[in-house]
DRENTORKOL-3810 file (N, C-alpha, C; in nm, 4 decimals):
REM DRENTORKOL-3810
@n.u->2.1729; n.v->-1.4394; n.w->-1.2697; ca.u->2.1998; ca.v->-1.3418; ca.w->-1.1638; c.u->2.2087; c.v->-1.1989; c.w->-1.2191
@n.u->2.2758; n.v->-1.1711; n.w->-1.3489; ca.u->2.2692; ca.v->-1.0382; ca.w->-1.3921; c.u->2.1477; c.v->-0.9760; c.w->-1.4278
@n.u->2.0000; n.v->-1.0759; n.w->-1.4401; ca.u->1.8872; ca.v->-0.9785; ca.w->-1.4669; c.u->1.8223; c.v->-0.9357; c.w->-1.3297
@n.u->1.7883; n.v->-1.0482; n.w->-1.2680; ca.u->1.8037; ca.v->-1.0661; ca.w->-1.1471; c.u->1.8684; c.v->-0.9012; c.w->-1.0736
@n.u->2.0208; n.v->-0.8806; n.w->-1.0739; ca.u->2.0634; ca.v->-0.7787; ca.w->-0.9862; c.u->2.0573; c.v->-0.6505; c.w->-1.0440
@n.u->1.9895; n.v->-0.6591; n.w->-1.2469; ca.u->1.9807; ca.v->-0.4814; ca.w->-1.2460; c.u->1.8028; c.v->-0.4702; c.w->-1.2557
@n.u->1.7308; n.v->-0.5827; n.w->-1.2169; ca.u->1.5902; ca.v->-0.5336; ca.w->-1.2020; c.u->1.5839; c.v->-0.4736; c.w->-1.0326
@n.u->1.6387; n.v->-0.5709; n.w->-0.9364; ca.u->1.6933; ca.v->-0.5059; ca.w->-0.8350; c.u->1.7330; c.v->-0.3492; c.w->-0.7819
@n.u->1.8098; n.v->-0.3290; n.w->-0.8789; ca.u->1.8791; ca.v->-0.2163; ca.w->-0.8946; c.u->1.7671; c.v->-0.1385; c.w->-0.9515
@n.u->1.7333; n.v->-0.1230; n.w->-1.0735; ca.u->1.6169; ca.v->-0.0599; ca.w->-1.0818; c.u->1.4891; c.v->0.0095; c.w->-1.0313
@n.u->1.4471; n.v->-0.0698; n.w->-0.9514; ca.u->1.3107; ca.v->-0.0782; ca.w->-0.9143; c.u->1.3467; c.v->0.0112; c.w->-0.7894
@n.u->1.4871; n.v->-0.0127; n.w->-0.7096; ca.u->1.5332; ca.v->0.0294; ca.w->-0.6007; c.u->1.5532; c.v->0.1789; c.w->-0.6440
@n.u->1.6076; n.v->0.2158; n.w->-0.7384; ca.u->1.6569; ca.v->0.3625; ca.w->-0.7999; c.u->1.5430; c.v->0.4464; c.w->-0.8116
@n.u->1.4446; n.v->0.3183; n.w->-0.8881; ca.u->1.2844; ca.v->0.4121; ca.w->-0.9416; c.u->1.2529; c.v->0.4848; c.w->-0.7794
@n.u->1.1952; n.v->0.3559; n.w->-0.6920; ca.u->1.1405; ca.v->0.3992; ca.w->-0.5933; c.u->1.2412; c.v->0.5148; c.w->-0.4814
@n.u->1.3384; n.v->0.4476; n.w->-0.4273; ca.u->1.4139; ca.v->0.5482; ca.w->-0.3876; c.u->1.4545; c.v->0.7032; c.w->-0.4045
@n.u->1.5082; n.v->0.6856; n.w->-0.5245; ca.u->1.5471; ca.v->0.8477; ca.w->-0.6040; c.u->1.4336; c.v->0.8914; c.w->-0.6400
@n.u->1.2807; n.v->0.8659; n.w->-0.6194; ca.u->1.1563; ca.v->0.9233; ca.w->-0.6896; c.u->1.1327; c.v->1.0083; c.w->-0.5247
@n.u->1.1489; n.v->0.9023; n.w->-0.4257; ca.u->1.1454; ca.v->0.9751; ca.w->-0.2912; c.u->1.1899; c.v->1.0933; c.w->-0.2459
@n.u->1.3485; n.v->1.0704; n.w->-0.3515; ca.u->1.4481; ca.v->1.2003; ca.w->-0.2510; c.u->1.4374; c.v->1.3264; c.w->-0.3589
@n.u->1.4077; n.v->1.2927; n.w->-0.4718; ca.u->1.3304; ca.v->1.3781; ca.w->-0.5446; c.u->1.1929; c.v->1.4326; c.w->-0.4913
@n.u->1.1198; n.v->1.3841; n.w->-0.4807; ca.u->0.9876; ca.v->1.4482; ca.w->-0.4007; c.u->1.0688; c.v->1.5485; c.w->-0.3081
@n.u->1.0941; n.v->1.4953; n.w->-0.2276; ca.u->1.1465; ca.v->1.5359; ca.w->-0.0374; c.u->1.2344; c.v->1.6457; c.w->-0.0608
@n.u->1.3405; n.v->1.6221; n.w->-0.1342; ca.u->1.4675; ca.v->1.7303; ca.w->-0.1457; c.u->1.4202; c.v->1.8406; c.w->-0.2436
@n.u->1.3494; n.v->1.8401; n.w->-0.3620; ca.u->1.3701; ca.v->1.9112; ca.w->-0.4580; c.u->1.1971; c.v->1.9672; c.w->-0.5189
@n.u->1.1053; n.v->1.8952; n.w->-0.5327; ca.u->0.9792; ca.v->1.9289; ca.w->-0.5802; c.u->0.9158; c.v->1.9794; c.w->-0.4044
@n.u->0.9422; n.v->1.9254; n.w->-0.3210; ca.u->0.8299; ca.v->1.9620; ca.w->-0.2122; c.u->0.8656; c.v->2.0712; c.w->-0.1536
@n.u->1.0240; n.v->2.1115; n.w->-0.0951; ca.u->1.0407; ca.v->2.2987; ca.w->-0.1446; c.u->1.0000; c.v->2.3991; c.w->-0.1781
@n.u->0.9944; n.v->2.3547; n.w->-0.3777; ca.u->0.9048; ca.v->2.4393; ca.w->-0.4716; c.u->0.7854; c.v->2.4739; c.w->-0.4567
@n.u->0.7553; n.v->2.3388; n.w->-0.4106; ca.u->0.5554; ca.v->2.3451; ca.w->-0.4037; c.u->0.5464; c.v->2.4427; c.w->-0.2832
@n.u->0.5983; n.v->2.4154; n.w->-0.1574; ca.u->0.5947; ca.v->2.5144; ca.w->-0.0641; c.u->0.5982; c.v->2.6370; c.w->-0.0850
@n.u->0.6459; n.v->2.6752; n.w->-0.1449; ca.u->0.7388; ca.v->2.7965; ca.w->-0.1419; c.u->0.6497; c.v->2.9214; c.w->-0.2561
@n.u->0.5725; n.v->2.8058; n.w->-0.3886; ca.u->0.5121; ca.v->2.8734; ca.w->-0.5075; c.u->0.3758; c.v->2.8205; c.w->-0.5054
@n.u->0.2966; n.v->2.7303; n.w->-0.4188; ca.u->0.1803; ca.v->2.7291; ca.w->-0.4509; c.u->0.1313; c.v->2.7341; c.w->-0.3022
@n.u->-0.0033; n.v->2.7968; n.w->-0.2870; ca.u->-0.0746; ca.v->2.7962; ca.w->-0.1553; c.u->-0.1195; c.v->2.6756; c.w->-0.1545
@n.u->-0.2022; n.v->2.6479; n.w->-0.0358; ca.u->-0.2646; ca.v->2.4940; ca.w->-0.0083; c.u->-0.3023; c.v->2.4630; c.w->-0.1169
@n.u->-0.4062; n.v->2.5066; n.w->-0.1446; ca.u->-0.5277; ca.v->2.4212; ca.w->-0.2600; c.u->-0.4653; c.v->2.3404; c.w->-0.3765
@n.u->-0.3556; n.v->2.4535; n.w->-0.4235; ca.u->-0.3284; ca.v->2.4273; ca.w->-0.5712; c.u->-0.1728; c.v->2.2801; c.w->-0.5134
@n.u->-0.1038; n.v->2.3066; n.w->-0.4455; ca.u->-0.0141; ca.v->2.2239; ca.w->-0.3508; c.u->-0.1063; c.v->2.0793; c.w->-0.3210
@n.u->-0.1935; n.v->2.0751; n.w->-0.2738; ca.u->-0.2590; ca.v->1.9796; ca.w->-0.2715; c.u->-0.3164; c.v->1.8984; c.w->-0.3593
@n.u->-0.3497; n.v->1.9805; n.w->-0.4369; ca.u->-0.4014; ca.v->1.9122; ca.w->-0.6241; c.u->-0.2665; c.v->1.8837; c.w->-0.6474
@n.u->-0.1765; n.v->1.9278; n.w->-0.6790; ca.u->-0.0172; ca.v->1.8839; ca.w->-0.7005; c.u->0.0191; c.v->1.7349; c.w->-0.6933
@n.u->0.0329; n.v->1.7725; n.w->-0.5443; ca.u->0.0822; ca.v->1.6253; ca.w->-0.4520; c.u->-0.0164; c.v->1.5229; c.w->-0.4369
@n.u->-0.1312; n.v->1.5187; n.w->-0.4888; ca.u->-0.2586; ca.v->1.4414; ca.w->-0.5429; c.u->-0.2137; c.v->1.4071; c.w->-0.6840
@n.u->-0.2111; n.v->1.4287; n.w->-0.7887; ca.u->-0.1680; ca.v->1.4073; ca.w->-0.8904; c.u->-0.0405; c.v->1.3354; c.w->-0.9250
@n.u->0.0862; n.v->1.4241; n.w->-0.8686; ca.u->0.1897; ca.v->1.3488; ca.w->-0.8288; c.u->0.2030; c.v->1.2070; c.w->-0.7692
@n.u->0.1442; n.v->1.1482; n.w->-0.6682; ca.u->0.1151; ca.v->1.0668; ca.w->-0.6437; c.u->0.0433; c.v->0.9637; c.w->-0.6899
@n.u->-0.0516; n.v->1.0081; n.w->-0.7427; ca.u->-0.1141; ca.v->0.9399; ca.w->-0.8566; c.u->-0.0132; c.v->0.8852; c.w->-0.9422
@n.u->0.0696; n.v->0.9589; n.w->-1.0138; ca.u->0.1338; ca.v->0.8596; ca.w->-1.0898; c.u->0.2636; c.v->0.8229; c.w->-1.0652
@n.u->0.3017; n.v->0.8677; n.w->-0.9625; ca.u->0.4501; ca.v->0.8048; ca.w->-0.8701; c.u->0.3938; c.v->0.6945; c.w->-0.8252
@n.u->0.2972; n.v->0.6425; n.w->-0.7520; ca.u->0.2916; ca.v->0.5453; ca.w->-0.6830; c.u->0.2641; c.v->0.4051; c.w->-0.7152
@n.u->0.2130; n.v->0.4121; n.w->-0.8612; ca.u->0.1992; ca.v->0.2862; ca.w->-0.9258; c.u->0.3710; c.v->0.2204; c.w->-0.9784
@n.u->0.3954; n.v->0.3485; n.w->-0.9713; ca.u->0.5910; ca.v->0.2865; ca.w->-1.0318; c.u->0.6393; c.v->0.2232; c.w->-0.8869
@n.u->0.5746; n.v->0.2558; n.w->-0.7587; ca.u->0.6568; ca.v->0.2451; ca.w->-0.6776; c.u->0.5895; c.v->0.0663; c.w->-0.6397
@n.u->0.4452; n.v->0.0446; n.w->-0.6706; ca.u->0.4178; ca.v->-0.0777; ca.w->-0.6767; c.u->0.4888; c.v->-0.2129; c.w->-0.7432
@n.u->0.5100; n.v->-0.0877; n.w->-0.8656; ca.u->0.5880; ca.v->-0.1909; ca.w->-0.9640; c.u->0.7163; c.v->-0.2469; c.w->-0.8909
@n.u->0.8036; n.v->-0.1393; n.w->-0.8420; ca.u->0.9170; ca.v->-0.1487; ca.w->-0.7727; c.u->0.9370; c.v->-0.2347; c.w->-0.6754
@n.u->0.8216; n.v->-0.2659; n.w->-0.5746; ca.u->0.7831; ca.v->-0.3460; ca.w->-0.4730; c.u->0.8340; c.v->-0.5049; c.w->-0.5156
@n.u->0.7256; n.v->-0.4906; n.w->-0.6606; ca.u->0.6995; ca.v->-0.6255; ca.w->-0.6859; c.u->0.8322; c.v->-0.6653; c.w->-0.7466
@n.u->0.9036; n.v->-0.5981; n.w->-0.8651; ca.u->1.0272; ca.v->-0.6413; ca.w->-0.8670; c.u->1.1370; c.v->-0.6543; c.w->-0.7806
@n.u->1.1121; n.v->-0.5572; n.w->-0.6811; ca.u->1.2425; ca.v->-0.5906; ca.w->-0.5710; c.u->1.1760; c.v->-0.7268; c.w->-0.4874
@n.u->1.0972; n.v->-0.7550; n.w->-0.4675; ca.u->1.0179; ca.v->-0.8796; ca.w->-0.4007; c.u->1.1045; c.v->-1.0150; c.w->-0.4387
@n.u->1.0349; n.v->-0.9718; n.w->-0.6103; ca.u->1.0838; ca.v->-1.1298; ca.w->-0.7043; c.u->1.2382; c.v->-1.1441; c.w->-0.7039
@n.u->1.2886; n.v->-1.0053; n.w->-0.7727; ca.u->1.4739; ca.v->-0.9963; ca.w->-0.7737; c.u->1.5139; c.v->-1.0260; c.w->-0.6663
@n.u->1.4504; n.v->-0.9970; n.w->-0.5571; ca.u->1.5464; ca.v->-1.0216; ca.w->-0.4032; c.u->1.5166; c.v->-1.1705; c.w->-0.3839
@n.u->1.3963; n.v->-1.2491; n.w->-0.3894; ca.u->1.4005; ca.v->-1.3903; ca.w->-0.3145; c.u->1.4942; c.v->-1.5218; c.w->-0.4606
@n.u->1.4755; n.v->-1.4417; n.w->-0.6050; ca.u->1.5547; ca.v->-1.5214; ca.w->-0.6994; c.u->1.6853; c.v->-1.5327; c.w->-0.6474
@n.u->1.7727; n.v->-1.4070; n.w->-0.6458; ca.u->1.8767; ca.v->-1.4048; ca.w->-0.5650; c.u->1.9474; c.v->-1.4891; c.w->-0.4996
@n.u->1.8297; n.v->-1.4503; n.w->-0.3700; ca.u->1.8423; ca.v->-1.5368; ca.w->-0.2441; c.u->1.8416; c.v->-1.7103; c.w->-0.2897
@n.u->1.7233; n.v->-1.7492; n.w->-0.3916; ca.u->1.6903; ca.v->-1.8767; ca.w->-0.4146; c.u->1.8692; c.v->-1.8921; c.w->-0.4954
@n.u->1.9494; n.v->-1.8004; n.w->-0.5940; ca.u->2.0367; ca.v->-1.8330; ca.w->-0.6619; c.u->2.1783; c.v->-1.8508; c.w->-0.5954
@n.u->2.1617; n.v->-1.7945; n.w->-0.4601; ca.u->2.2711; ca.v->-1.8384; ca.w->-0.3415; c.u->2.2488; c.v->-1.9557; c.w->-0.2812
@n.u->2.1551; n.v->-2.0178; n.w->-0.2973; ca.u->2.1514; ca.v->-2.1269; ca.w->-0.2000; c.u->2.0666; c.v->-2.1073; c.w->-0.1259
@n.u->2.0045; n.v->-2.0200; n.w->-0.0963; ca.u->1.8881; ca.v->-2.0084; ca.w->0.0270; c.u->1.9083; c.v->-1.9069; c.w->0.1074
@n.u->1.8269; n.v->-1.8667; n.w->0.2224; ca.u->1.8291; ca.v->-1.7928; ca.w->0.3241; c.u->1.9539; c.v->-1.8050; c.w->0.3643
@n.u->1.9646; n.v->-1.9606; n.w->0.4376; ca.u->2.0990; ca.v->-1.9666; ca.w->0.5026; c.u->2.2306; c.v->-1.9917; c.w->0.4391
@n.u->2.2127; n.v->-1.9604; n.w->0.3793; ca.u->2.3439; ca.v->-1.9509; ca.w->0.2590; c.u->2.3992; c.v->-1.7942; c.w->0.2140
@n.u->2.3121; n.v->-1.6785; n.w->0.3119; ca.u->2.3381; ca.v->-1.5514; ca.w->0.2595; c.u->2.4228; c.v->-1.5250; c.w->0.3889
@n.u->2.4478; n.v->-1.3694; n.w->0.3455; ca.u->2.5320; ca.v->-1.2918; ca.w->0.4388; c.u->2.4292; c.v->-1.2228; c.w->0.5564
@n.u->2.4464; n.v->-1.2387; n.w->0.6556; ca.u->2.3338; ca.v->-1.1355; ca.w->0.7188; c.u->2.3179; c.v->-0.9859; c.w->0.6759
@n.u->2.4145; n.v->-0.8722; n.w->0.6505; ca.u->2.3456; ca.v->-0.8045; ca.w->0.5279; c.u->2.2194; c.v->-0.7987; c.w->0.4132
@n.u->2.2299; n.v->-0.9274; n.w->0.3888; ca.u->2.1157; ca.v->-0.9856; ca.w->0.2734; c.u->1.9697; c.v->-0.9649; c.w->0.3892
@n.u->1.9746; n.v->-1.0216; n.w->0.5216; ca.u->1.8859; ca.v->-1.0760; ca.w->0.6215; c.u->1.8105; c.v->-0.8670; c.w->0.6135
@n.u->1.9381; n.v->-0.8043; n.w->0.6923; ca.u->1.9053; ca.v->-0.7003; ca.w->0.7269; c.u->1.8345; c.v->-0.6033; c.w->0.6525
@n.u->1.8699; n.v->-0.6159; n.w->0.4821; ca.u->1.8251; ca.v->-0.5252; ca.w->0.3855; c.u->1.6560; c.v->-0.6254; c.w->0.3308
@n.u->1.6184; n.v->-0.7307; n.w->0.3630; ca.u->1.4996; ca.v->-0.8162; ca.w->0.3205; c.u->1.4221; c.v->-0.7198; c.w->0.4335
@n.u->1.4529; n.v->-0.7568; n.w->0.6215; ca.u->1.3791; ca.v->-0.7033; ca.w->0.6929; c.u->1.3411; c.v->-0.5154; c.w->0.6670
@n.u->1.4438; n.v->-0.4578; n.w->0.6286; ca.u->1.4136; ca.v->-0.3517; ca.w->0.6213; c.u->1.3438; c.v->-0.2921; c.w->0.5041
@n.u->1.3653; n.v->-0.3713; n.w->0.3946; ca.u->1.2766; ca.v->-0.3502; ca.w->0.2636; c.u->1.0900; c.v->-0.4174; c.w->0.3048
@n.u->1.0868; n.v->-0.5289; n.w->0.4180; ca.u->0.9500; ca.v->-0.5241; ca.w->0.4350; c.u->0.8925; c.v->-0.4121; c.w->0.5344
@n.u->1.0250; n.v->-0.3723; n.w->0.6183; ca.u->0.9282; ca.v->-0.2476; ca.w->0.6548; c.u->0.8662; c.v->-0.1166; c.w->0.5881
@n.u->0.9709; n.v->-0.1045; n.w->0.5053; ca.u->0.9261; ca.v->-0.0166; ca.w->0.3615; c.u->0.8231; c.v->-0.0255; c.w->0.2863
@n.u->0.7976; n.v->-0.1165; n.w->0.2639; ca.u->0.6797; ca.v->-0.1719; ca.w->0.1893; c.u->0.5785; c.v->-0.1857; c.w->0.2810
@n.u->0.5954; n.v->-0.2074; n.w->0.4295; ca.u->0.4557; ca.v->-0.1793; ca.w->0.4760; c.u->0.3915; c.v->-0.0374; c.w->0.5561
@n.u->0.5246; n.v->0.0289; n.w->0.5441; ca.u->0.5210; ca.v->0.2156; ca.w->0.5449; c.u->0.4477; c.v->0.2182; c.w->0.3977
@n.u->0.4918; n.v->0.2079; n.w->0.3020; ca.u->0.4255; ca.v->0.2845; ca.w->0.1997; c.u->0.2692; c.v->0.2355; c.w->0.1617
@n.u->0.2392; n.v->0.0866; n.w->0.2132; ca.u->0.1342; ca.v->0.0468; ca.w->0.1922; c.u->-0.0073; c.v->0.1386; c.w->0.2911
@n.u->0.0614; n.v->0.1255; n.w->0.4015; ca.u->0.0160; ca.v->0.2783; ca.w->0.4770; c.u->-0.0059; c.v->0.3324; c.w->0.4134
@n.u->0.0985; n.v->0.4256; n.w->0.3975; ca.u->0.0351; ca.v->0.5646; ca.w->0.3114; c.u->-0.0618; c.v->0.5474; c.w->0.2139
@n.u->-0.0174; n.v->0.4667; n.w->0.1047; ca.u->-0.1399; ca.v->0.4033; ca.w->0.0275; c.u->-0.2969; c.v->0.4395; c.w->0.0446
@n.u->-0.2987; n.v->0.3443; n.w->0.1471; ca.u->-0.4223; ca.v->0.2885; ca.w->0.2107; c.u->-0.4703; c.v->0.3603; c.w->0.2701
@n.u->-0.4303; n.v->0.4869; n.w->0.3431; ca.u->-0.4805; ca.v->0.5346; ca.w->0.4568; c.u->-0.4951; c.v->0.7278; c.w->0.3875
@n.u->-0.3639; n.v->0.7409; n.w->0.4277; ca.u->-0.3408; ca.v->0.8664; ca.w->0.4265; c.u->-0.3711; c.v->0.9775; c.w->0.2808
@n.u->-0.2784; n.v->0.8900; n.w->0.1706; ca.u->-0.3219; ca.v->0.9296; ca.w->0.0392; c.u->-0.4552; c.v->0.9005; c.w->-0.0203
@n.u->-0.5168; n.v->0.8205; n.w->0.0721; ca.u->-0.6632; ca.v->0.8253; ca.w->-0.0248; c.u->-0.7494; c.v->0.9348; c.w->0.0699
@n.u->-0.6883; n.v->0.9760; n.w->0.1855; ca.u->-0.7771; ca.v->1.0982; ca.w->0.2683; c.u->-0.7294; c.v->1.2252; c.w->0.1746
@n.u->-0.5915; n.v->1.2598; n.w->0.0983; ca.u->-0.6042; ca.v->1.3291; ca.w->0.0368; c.u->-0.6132; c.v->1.3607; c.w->-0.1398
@n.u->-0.6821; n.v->1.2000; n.w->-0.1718; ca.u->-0.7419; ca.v->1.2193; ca.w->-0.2648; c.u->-0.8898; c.v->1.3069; c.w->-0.2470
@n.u->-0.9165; n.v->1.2139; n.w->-0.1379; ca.u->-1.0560; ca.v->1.2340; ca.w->-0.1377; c.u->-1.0859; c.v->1.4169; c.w->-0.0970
@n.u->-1.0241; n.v->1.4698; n.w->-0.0216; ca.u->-1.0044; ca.v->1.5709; ca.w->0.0581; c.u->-0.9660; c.v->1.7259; c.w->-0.0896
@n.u->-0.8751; n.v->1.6678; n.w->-0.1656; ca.u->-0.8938; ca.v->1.7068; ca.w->-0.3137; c.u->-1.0052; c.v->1.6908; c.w->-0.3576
@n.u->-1.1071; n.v->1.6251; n.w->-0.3862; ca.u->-1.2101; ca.v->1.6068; ca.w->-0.4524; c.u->-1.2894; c.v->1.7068; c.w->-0.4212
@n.u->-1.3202; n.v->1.7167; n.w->-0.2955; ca.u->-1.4054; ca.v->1.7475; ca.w->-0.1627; c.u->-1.3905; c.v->1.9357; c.w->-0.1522
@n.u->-1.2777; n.v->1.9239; n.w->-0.1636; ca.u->-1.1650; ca.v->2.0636; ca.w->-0.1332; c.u->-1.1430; c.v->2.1035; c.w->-0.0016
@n.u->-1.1698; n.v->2.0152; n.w->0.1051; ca.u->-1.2129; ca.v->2.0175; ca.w->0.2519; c.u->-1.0026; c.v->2.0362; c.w->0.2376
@n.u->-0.9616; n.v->2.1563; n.w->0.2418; ca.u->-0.8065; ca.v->2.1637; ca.w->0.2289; c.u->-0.7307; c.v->2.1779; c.w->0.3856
@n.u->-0.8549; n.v->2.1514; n.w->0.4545; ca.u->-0.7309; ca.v->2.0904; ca.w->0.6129; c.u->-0.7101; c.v->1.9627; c.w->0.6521
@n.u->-0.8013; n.v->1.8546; n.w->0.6463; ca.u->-0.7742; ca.v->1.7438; ca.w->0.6112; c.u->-0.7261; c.v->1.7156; c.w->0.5173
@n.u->-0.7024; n.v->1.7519; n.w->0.4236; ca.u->-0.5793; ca.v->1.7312; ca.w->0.3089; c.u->-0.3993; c.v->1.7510; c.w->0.3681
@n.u->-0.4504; n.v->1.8773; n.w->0.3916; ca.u->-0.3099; ca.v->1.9171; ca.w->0.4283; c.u->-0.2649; c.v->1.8702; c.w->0.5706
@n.u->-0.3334; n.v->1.7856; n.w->0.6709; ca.u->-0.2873; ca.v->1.6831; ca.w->0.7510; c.u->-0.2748; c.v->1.5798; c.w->0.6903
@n.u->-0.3449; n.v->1.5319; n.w->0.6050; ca.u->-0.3185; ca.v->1.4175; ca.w->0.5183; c.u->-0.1596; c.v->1.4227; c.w->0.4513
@n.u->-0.1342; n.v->1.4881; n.w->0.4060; ca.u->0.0178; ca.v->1.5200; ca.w->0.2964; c.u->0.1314; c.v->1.5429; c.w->0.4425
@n.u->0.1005; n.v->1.5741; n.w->0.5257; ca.u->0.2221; ca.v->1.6000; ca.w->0.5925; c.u->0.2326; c.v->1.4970; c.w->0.6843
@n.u->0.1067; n.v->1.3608; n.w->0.6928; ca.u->0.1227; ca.v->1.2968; ca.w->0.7452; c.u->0.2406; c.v->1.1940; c.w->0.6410
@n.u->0.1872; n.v->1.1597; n.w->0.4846; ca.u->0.2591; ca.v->1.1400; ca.w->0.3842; c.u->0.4119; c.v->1.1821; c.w->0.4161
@n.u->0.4347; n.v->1.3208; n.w->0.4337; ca.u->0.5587; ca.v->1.3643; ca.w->0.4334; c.u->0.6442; c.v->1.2522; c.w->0.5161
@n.u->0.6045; n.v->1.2992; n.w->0.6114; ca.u->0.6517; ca.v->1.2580; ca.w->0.7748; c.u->0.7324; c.v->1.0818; c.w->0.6996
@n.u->0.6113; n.v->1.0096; n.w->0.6967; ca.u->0.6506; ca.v->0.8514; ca.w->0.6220; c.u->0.7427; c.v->0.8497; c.w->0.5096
@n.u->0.6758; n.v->0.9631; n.w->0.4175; ca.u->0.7983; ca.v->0.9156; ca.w->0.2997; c.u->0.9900; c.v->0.9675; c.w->0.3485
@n.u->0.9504; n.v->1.0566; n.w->0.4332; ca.u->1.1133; ca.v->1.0858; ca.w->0.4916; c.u->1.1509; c.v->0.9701; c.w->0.5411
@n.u->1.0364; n.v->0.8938; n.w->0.6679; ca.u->1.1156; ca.v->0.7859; ca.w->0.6881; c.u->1.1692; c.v->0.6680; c.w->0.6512
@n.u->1.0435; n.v->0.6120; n.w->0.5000; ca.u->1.1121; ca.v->0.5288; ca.w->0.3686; c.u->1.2300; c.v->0.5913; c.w->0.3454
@n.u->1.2517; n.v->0.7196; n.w->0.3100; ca.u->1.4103; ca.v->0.7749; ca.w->0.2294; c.u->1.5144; c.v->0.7032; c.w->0.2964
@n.u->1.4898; n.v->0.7560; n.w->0.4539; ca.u->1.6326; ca.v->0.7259; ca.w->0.5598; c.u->1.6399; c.v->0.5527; c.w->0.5394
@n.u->1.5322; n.v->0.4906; n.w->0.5430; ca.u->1.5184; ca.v->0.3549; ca.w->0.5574; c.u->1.5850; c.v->0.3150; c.w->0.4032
@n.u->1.5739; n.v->0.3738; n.w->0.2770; ca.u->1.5692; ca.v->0.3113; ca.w->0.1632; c.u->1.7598; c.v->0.3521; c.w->0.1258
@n.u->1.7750; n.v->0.4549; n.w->0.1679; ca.u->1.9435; ca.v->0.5359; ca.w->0.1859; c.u->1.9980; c.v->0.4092; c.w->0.2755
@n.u->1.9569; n.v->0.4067; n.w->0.3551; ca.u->2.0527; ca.v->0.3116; ca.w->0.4973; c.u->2.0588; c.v->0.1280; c.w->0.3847
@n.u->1.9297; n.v->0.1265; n.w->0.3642; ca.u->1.9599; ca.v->-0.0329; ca.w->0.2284; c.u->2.0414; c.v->0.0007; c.w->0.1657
@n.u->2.0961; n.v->0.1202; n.w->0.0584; ca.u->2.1416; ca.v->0.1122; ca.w->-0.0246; c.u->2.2888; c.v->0.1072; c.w->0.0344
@n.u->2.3285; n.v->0.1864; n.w->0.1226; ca.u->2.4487; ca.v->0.1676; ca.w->0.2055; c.u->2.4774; c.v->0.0495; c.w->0.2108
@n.u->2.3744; n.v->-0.0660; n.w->0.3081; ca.u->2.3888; ca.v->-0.1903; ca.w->0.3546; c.u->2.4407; c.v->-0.2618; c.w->0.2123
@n.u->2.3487; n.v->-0.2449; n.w->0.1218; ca.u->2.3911; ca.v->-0.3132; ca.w->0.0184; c.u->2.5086; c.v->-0.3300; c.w->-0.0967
@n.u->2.5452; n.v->-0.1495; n.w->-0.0730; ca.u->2.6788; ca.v->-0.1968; ca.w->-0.1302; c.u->2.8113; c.v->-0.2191; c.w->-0.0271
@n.u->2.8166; n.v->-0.1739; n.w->0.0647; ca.u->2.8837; ca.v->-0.1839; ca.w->0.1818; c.u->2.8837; c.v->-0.3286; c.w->0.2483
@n.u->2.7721; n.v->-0.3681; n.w->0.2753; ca.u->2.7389; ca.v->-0.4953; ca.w->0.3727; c.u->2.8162; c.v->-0.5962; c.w->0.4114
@n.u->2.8678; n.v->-0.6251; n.w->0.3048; ca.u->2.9721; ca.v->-0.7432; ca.w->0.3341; c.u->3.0836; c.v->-0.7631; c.w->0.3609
@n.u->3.1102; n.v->-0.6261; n.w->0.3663; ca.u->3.2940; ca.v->-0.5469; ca.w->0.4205; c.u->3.2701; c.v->-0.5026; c.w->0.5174
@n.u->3.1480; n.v->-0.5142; n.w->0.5995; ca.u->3.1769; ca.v->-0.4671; ca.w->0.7741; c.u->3.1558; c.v->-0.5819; c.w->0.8291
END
């Protein structure tokens, strides 16, 4: 159970705190000091190599969460807390697979291209989602250390 709950922990910190880092603190800056073009190459790049950690993260919170679960006894052997933070971690994972799939490869491509208005609907469509992973990934972490005392 102890590797189990700090790969958990991990993968949750990587992906999470990489979010509220983006959102709170780098996407500001970028606003504020680079015009589109160079903002867009940015948050293209950035992404590029944030998002493979956040795969990684997926897959370990996947495995750490159902070992867990398998090391309690099962599904029905958990707290509904456990229920609430599984459902809300697959909606997370299929927000970011979105973005993935859809949005960040319009502003890869849109970088390539330099076509910088479809980019920059592209990234703020990004934005929009990764705020709502944050609130979603903040409200787990609550659930999770909280959960079982309400």
């Amino acid at each position: 159970m102890p590797l189990a709950i700090t790969l958990h922990l991990l993968a949750a910190v990587i992906w999470v705190g990489g979010m509220f880092f983006a959102y709170t603190a780098l996407r500001p800056v970028a606003v504020a000091q680079f015009e589109p073009p160079a903002r867009l190459t940015l948050w293209s790049a950035v992404f590029k190599r944030f998002f493979p950690w956040v795969i990684v993260s997926i897959v370990a919170l996947l495995t750490s969460g159902f070992w867990m679960i398998a090391l309690l006894g099962g599904m029905a052997e958990i707290g509904i807390h456990v229920h609430i933070m599984l459902v809300i971690g697959i909606i997370m994972i299929l927000v970011f697979f979105h973005v993935y799939f859809n949005p960040f490869k319009k502003l890869k491509d849109s970088v390539i291209t330099e076509d910088w208005p479809t980019g920059g609907a592209a990234l703020n469509q990004i934005r929009k989602l990764i705020l709502v992973n944050l609130a979603l990934g903040l409200l787990v972490i609550v659930i999770a250390s909280a959960g079982r005392y309400l």
